[in-house]
C-alpha positions as CSV (number, residue, x, y, z in Angstrom):
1,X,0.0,0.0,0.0
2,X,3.0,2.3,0.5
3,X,4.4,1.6,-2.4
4,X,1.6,2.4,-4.4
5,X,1.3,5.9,-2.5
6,X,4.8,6.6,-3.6
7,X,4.1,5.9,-6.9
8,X,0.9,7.9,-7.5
9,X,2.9,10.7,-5.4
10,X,5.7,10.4,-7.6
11,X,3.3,10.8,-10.7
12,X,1.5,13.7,-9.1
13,X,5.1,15.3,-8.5
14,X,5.9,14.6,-12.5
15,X,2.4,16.4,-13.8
16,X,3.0,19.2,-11.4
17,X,6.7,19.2,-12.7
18,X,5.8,19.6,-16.4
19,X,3.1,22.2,-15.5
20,X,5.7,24.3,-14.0
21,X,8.3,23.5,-16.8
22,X,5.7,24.7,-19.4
23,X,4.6,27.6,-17.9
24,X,8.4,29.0,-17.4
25,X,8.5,28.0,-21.3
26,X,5.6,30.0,-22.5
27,X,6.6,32.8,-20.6
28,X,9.7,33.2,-22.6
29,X,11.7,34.5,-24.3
30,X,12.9,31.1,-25.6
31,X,16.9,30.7,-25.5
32,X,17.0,28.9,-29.0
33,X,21.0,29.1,-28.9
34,X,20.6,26.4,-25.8
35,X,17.7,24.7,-27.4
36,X,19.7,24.3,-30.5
37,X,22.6,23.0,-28.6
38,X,20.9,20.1,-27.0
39,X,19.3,18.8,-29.6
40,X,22.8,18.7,-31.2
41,X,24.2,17.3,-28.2
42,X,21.3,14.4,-27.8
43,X,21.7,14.1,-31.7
44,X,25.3,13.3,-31.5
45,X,26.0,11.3,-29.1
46,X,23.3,9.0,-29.7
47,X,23.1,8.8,-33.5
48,X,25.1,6.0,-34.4
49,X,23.2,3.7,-31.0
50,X,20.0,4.5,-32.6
51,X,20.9,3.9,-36.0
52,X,22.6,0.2,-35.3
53,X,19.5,-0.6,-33.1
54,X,17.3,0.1,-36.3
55,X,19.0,-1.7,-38.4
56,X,19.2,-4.6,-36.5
57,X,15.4,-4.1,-35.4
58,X,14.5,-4.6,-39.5
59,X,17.3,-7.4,-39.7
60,X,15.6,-9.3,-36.9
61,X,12.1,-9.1,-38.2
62,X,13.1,-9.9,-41.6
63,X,14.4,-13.2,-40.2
64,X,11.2,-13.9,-38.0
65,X,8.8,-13.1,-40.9
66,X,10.8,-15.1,-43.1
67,X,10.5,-18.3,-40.8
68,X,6.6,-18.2,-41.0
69,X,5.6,-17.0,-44.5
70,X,8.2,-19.3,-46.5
71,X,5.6,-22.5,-45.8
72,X,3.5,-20.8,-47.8
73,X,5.2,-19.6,-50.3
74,X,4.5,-15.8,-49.9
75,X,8.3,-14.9,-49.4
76,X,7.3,-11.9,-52.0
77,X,5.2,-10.0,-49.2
78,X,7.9,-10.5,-46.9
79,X,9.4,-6.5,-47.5
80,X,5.7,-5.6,-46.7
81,X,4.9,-7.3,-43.7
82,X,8.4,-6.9,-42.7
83,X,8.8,-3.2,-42.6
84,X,4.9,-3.2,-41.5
85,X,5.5,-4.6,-37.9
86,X,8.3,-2.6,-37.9
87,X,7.2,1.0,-38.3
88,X,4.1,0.2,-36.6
89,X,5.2,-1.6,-33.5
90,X,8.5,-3.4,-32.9
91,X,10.5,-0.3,-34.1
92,X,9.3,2.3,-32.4
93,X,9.3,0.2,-28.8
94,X,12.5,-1.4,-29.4
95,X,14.7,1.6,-30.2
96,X,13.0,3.9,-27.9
97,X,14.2,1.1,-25.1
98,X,17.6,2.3,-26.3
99,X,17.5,5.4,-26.3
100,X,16.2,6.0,-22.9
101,X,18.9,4.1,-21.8
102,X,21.2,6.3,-23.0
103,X,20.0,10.1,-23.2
104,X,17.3,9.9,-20.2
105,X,20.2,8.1,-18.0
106,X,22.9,10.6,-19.2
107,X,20.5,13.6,-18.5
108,X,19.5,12.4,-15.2
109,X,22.9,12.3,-14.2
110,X,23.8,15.3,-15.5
111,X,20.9,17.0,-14.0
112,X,20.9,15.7,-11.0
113,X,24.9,16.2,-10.3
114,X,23.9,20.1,-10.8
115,X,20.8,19.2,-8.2
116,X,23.3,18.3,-5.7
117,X,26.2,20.6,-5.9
118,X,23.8,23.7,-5.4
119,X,24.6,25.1,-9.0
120,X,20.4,25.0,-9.8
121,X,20.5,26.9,-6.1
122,X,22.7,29.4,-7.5
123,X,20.8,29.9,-11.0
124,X,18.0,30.7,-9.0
125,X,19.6,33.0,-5.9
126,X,21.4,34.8,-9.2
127,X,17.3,36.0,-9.9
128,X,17.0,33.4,-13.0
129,X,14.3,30.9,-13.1
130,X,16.6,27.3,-13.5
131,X,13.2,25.6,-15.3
132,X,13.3,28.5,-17.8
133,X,17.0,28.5,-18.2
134,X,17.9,24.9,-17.4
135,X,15.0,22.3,-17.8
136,X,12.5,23.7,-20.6
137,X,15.5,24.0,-23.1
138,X,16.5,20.5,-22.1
139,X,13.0,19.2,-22.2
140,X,12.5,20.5,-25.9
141,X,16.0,19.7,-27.0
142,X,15.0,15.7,-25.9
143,X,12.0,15.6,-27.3
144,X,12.9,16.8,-31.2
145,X,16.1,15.2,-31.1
146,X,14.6,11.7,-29.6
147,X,11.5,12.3,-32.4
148,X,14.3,13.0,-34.5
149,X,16.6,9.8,-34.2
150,X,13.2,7.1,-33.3
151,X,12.8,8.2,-37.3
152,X,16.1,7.5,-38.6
153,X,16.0,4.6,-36.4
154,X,12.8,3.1,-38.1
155,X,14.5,4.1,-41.7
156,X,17.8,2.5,-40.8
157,X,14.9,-0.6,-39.9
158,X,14.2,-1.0,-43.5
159,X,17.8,-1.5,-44.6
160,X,18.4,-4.0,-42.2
161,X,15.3,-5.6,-43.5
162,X,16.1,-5.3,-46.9
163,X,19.7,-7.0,-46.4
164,X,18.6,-9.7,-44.5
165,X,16.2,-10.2,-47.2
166,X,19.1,-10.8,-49.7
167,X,21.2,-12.9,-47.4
168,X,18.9,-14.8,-45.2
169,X,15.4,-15.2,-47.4
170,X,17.1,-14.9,-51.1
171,X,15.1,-12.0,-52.0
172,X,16.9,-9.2,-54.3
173,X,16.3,-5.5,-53.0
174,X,13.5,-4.6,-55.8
175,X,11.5,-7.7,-54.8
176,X,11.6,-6.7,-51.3
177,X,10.8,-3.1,-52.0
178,X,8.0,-4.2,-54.5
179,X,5.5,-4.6,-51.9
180,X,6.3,-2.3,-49.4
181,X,3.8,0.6,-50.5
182,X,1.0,-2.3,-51.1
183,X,1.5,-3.2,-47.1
184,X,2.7,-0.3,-45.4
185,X,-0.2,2.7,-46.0
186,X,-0.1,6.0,-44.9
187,X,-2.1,5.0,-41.4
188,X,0.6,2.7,-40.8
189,X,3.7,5.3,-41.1
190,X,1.6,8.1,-39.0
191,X,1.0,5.4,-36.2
192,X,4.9,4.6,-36.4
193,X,5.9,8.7,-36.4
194,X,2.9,9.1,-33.2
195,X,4.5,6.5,-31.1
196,X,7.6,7.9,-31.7
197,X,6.8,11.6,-30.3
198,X,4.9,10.2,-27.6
199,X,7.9,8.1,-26.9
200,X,10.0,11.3,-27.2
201,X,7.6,13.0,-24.7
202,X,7.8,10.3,-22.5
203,X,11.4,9.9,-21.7
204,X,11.9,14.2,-21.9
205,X,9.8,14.3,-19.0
206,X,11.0,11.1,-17.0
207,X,14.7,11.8,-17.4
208,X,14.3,15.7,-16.8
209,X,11.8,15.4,-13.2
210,X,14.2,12.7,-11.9
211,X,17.3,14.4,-12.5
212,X,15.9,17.7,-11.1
213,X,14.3,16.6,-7.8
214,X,17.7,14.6,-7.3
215,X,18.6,14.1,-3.8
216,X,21.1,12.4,-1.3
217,X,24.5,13.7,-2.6
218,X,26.2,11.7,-5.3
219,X,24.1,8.3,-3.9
220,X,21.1,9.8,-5.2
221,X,22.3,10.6,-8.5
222,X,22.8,7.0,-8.9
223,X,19.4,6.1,-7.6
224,X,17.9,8.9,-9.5
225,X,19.5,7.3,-12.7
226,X,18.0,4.4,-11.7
227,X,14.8,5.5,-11.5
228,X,14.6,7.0,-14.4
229,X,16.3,3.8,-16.4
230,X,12.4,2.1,-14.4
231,X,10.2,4.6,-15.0
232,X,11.2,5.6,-18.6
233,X,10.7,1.8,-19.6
234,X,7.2,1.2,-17.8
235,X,6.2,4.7,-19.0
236,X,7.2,3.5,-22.9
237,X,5.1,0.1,-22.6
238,X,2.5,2.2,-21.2
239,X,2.3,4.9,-23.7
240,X,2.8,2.3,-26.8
241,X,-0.8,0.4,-25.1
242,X,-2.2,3.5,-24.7
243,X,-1.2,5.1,-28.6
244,X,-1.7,1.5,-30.0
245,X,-5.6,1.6,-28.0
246,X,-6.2,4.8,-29.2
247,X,-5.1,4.2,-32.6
248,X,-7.5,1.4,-33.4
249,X,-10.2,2.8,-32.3
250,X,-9.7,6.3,-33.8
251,X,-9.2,4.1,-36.7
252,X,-12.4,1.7,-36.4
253,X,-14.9,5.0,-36.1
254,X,-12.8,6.2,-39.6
255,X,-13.3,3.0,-41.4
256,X,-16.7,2.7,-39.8
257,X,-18.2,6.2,-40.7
């Protein structure tokens, strides 16, 4: 039962956090020389993880899909149903697992070390607002960069898919390609690009609470990182049943109207 406290406190402290963070944000004036900086820093250091984790991702499905359409003899629908489950589902979840382990974790820590050596105390006995200066250029530098790189990571998807096709199901690149556009409709691609800002959104708030309400000296940067490593995880699964929920059903009323 106290567990469960601390957990709907801790989500009450998270809604009130990004109330606060957006509020300093639409007060302005936006620093776009630190926003611009962070989603280069994100972008860079995380480019090449995402990238490798895509293309894998598509490689992996590719062998899977392979295994259970070559009984019946549909091997030529396997770019389609390949690169389907990817961008709809798999992609998205998989590479978002990655990159929450490395840019909410590294944020956390970064944040939180400031936490603990005073230096947000300082931004804010200087007369500066530290969610305004600090966390609101972080918070949107996260969330393009992440949408950013969960895109390229589900692009990178269907390369690894496509050479996985030629080694591993025999398939040349134009077969595979052929019936990509047949499979993989327009719905499909927005339900891929939806999860992946909602992902984005997800772990830009996670990492950016945790590492500000840090506590307990350098200890509680590592349990902060911790924390974040849970909560960013349970929060993805979550958001991917709630976008995938609310995608079929939007879609249902669409198809049924």
């Amino acid at each position: 039962m106290r567990k469960l406290i601390e957990i709907i406190d801790d989500i009450g402290g998270g809604l009130l956090f990004l109330r606060d963070v957006f509020r300093s944000g639409a007060r302005g004036p936006w620093r776009y020389d630190i926003i611009a900086e962070q989603i280069w820093k994100v972008t860079q250091q995380s480019f090449s993880t995402t990238a490798l984790a895509g293309f894998f991702v598509g490689a992996i499905m590719t062998v899977q899909f392979t295994m259970q359409i070559k009984e019946f003899g549909a091997l030529g629908y396997l770019g389609g149903l390949a690169t389907s489950g990817t961008i709809r589902e798999v992609g998205p979840l998989l590479i978002a697992f990655m990159l929450s382990g490395k840019v909410g974790a590294f944020t956390s820590a970064e944040l939180g070390t400031m936490r603990v050596t005073e230096q947000i105390d300082a931004i804010r006995c200087l007369g500066a607002n530290p969610l305004r200066e600090i966390i609101f250029p972080r918070f949107v530098g996260i969330v393009v960069s992440s949408f950013f790189l969960l895109a390229v990571g589900l692009v990178m998807s269907v390369a690894g898919g496509l050479l996985m096709g030629l080694v591993f199901s025999g398939i040349n690149p134009e077969e595979y390609l052929r019936h990509i556009p047949t499979i993989v409709s327009f719905p499909s691609i927005l339900s891929g690009l939806i999860k992946c800002l909602a992902f984005a959104l997800v772990l830009s708030s996670i990492c950016t609470y945790k590492g500000y309400t840090t506590t307990g000296g350098a200890k509680g940067v590592g349990r902060s990182v911790v924390n974040t490593a849970v909560a960013t995880m349970v929060g993805i699964v979550i958001m991917d049943w709630l976008t995938s929920y609310l995608g079929e059903t939007v879609l249902r009323m669409v198809m049924g109207s």
